[in-house]
C-alpha positions in Angstrom: 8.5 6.0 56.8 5.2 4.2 57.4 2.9 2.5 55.1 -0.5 1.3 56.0 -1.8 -1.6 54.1 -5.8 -2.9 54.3 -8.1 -4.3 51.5 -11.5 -3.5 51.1 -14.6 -6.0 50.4 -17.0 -4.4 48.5 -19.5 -3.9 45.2 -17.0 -2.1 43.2 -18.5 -2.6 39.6 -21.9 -2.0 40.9 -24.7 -3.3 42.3 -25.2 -6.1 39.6 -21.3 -6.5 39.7 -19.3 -9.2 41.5 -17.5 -8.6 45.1 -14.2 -7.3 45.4 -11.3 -6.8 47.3 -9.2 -3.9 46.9 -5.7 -4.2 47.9 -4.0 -0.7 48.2 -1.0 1.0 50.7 -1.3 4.5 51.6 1.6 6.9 52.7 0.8 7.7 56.7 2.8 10.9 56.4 1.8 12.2 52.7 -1.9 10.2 52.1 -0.3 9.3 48.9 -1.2 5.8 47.6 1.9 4.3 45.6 -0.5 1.2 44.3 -3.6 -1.2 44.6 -5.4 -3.6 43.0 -8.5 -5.5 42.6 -8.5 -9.0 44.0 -11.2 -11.9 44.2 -10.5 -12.1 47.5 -7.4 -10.5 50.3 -4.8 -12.8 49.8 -0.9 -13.6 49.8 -0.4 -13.2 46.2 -2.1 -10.1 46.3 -0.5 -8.7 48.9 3.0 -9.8 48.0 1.7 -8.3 44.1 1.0 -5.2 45.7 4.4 -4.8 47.8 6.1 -5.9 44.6 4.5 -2.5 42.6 5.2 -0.3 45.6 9.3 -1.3 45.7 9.5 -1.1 41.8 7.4 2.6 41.9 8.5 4.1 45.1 10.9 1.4 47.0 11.1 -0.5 49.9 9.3 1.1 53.3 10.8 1.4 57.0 7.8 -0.2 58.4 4.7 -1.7 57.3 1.3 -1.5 59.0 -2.2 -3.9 58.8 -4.6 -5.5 60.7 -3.7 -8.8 62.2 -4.5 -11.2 59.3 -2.8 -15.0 59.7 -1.5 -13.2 56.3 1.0 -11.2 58.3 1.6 -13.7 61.2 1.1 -17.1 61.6 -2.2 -18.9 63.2 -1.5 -19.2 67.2 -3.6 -22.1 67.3 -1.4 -24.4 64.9 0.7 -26.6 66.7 4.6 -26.0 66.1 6.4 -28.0 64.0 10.0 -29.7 65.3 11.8 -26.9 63.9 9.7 -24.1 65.4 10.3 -25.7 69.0 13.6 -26.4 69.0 14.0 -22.1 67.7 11.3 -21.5 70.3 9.3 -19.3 67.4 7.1 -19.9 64.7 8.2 -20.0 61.2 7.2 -16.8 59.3 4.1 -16.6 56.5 5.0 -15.6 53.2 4.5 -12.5 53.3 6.1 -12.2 56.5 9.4 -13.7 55.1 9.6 -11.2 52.5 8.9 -8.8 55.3 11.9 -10.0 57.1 14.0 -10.2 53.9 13.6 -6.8 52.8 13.9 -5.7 56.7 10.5 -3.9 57.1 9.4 -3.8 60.5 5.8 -5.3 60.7 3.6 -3.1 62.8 0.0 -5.3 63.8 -3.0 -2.7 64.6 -5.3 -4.3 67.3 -8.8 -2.1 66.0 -9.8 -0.8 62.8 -9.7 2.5 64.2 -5.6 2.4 64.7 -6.2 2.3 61.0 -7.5 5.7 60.4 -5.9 7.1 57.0 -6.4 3.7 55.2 -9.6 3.4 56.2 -10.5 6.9 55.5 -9.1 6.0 52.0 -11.8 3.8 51.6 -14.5 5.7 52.6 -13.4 7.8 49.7 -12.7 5.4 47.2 -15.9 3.8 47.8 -17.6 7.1 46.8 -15.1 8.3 44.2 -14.2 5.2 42.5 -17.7 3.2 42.8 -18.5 6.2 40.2 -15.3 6.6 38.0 -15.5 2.7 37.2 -19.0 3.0 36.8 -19.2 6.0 34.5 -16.3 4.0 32.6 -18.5 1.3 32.4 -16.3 -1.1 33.9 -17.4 -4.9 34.0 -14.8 -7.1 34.6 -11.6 -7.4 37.1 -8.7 -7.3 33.9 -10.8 -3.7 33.1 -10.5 -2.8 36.7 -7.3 -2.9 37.1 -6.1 -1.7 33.9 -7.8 1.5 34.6 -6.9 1.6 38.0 -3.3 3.2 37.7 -5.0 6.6 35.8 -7.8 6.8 38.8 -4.9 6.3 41.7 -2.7 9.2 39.8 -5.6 11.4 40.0 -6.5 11.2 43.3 -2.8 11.6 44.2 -2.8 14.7 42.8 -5.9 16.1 44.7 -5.4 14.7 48.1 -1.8 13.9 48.5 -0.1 16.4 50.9 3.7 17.5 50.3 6.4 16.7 53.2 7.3 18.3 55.9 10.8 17.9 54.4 12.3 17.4 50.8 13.6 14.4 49.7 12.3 10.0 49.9 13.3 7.8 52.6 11.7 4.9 50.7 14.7 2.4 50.3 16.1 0.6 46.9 16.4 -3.5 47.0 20.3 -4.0 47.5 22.5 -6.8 47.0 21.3 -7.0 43.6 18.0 -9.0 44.1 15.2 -9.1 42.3 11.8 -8.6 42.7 10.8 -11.6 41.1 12.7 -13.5 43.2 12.1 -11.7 46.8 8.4 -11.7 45.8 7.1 -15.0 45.8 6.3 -18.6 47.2 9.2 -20.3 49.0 8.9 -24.1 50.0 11.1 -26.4 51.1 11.3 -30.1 49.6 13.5 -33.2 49.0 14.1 -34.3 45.7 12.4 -38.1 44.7 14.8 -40.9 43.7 13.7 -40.3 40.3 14.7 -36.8 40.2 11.6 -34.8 40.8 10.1 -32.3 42.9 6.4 -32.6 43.6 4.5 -29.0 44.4 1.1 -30.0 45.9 0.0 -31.7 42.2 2.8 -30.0 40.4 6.0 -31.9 39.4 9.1 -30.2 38.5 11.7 -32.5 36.8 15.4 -31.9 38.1 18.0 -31.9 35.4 21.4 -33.8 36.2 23.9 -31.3 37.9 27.8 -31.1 36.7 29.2 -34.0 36.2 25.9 -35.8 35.7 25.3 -35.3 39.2 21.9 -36.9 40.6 20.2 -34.5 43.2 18.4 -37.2 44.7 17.4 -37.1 48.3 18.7 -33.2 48.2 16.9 -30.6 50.4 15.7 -27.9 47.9 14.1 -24.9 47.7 11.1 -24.4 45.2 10.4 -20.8 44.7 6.9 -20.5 43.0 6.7 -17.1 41.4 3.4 -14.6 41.3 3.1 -14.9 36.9 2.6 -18.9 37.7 6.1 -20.0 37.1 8.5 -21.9 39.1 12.1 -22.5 39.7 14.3 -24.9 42.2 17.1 -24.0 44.4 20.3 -25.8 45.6 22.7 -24.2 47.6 21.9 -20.6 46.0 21.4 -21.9 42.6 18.7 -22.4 40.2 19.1 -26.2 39.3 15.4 -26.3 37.2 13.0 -24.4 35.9 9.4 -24.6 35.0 7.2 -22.2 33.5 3.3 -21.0 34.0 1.0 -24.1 34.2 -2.3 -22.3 35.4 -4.1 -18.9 35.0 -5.5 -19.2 38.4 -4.5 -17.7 41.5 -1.8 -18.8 44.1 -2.5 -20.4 47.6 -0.2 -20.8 50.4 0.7 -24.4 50.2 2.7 -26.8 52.7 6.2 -25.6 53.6 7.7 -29.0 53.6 8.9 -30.2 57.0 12.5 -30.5 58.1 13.7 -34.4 57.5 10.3 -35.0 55.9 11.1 -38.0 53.7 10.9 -38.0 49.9 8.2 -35.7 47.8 5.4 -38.6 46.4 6.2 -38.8 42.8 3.2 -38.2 40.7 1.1 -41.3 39.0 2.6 -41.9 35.8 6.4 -40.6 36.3 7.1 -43.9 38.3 8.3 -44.6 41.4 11.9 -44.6 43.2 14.0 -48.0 43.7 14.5 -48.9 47.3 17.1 -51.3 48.9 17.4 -52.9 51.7 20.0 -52.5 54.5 22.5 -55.5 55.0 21.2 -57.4 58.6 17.6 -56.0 57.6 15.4 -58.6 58.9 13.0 -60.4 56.1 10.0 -58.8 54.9 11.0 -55.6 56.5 12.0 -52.3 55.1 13.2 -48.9 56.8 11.3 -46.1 56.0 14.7 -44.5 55.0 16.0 -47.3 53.2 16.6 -45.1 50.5 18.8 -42.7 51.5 22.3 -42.8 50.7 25.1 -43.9 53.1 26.1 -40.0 52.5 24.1 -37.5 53.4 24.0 -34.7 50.7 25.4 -31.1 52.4 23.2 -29.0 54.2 21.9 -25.9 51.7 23.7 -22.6 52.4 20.9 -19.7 52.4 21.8 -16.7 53.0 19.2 -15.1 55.3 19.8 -18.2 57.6 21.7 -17.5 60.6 24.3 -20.3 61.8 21.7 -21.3 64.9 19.5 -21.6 62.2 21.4 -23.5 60.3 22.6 -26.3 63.3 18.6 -26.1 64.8 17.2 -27.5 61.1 20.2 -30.0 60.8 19.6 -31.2 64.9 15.6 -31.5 64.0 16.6 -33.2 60.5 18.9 -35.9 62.6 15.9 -36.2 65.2 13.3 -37.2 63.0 15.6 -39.7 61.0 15.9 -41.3 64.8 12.1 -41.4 65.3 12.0 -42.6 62.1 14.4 -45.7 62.3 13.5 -46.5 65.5 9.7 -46.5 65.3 10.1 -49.1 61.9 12.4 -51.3 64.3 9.5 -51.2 67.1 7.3 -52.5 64.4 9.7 -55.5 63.0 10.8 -56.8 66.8 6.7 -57.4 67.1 
């Protein structure tokens, strides 16, 4: 089972009305069109919104098909991080992840004429529903969207074709996830000596663990979810919590690099205690003077395989080497 996904730039409120993006997915067998949505602009979040609506209305697809947007793969001109050359790939985008998660196989069209149906779709849409949202007298996004679902169900039932056989081969999420947390942000970061985790600006306190534990120097991972909200993972557990703290719209931030040493605490939360190693020459301090003589267990994930799992723990010891011996290079000078 196939599903085409594009988004379409274009006047949709009118010709006094902004530019939009319309984010929709199209059956390639049927021409039925499970969701879409009106975006700013084609992004992450909107794609990741729109997948999100088509598991929860129809269910997961065998295969997904787009254009070639760095939403779907990464850039081939960034240069790879330690971790990517050690696996000899690059890391996944967001979207890509949850691609990989849900096991959809990602299918890259090389013209916009491999495209056909979806583009045809929009050909249509830009007749049909220029005029519907017009006629409604449509002015803003919010509008848009909430009268969106009514204008989708009634070109379903004029142009959507029935199968060749009975019956859905969409798939349902198993294992008991949920969309809210398949459907969103991941990053990777190390928690401050003060107990915090900083998200680009953002800073997410970390409560004390069982028996007052500290999570301090911890590698975690901090799931930001599509309503604005965010949460913090330890070894497949939420360990914090934190809820909406803007209206606007997501952006791919930093992943967080493998070894990367503590997030910067924020101006006004105060900063970590360091100490100094015994023999540590005067005046000079190791830039990973602050870790603890024992290292906190490496996190369990799931969806990592066990190469995975000894390639990020081989590129976390390298960089502690480069590290240590580049601030020793520095105080034999």
């Amino acid at each position: 089972m196939l599903l085409q996904v594009d988004g379409s730039r274009h006047q949709w409120l009118g010709p006094d009305g902004p530019w939009l993006t319309l984010l929709g997915a199209i059956d390639d067998a049927t021409g039925d069109v499970p969701y879409a949505l009106f975006r700013q602009q084609e992004d992450a979040q909107g794609y990741l919104l729109l997948l999100r609506e088509v598991a929860r209305k129809r269910g997961v697809p065998l295969a997904l098909y787009s254009d070639r947007h760095n939403i779907f793969q990464s850039e081939a001109k960034e240069p790879l991080t330690l971790k990517e050359e050690l696996s000899g790939r690059p890391l996944p985008t967001q979207v890509g992840r949850v691609l990989a998660e849900l096991d959809v196989t990602w299918i890259g069209a090389r013209s916009p004429q491999a495209k056909g149906r979806v583009e045809r779709l929009w050909r249509t849409l830009q007749d049909r529903l220029y005029q519907e949202l017009r006629l409604a007298g449509v002015t803003t996004v919010a509008e848009a969207n909430a009268l969106l679902p009514a204008l989708i169900a009634r070109h379903n039932a004029r142009f959507r074709q029935p199968p060749a056989q009975p019956g859905s081969v969409y798939r349902r999420l198993l294992g008991g996830k949920r969309p809210n947390d398949v459907f969103c942000f991941r990053y990777w970061r190390t928690v401050s000596m003060d107990n915090v985790v900083s998200l680009e600006g953002c800073v997410i306190p970390i409560p004390p663990g069982p028996q007052r534990r500290s999570y301090a120097r911890a590698r975690v991972e901090v799931r930001e979810h599509l309503d604005g909200s965010a949460s913090v993972h330890y070894q497949g557990a939420c360990i914090a919590r934190q809820g909406p703290q803007s209206t606007a719209d997501l952006r791919t931030k930093r992943r967080g690099k493998v070894g990367e040493r503590p997030a910067t605490v924020a101006a006004g939360v105060g900063k970590p205690a360091t100490r100094a190693k015994a023999g540590e020459r005067s005046g000079c301090r190791l830039a990973h003077a602050q870790a603890p003589s024992i290292r906190p267990p490496l996190e369990t994930i799931t969806c990592h395989s066990p190469a995975d799992i000894f390639t990020e723990q081989l590129a976390d010891r390298i960089t502690d080497l480069l590290n240590e011996n580049e601030c020793v290079c520095r105080c034999a000078r």
